[in-house]
C-alpha positions in Angstrom: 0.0 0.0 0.0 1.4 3.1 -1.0 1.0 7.0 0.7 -1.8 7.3 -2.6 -5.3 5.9 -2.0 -6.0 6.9 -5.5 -2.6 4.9 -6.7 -3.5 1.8 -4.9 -7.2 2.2 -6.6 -5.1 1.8 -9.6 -7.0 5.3 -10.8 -5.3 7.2 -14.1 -4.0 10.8 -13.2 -3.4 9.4 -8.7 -0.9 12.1 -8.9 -2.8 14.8 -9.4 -5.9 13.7 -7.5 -3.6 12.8 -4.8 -2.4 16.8 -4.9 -6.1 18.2 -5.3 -7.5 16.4 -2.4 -4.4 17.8 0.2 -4.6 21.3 -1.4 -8.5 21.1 -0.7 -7.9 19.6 2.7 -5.8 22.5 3.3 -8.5 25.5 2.0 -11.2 23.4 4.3 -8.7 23.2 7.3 -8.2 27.3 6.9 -11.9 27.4 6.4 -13.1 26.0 9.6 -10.1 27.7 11.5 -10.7 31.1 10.7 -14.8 30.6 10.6 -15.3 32.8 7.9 -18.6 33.4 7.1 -19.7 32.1 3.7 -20.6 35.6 2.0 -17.2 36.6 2.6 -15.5 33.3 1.3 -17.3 33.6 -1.4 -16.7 37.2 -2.2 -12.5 36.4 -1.7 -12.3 33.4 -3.8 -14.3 34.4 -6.8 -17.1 31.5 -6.2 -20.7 31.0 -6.1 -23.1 29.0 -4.1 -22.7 25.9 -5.5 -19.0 26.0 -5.7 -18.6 27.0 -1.7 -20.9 23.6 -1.5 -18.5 21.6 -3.9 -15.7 23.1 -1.3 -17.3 22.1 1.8 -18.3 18.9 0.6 -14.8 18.4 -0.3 -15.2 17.5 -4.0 -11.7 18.0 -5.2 -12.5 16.9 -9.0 -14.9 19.8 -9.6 -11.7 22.7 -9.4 -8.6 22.2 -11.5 -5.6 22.2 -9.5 -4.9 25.4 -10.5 -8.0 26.9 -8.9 -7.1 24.9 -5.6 -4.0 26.6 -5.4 -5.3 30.1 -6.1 -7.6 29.3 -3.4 -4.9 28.2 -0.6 -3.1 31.5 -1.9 -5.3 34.1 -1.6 -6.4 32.6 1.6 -2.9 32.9 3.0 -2.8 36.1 1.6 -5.8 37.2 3.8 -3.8 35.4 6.8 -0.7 37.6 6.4 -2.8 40.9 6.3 -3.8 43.1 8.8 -7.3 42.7 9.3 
């Protein structure tokens, strides 16, 4: 058994979906941390309704990992600013 769940599912791409899921896992950790209220996630990150939902339900395979990224980095952004 390897550190990839996806890998040992034999699943093309394990790589990548491997790296979406712990970049997600990151914006939801930072999420729940900093309870920011949903208006104003959605407001910094650009999304709608149904993609705050795909967020919190953690459903990695809906953003490209390129869109997770820009997500953990604008949120760190926010942490390093005075509020």
């Amino acid at each position: 058994m390897s550190q990839n769940p996806y890998a040992d599912l034999g699943l093309k791409d394990a790589d990548i979906l491997q790296r979406k899921s712990e970049i997600l896992w990151s914006v939801i950790f930072i999420l729940d941390q900093r309870q920011i209220p949903k208006r104003d996630v959605k407001v910094l990150l650009g999304i709608d309704d149904k993609e705050f939902d795909h967020i919190q339900n953690g459903h990695s395979s809906v953003f490209s990992e390129e869109a997770l990224r820009h997500f953990l980095e604008v949120l760190a952004e926010k942490n390093s600013s005075p509020t």
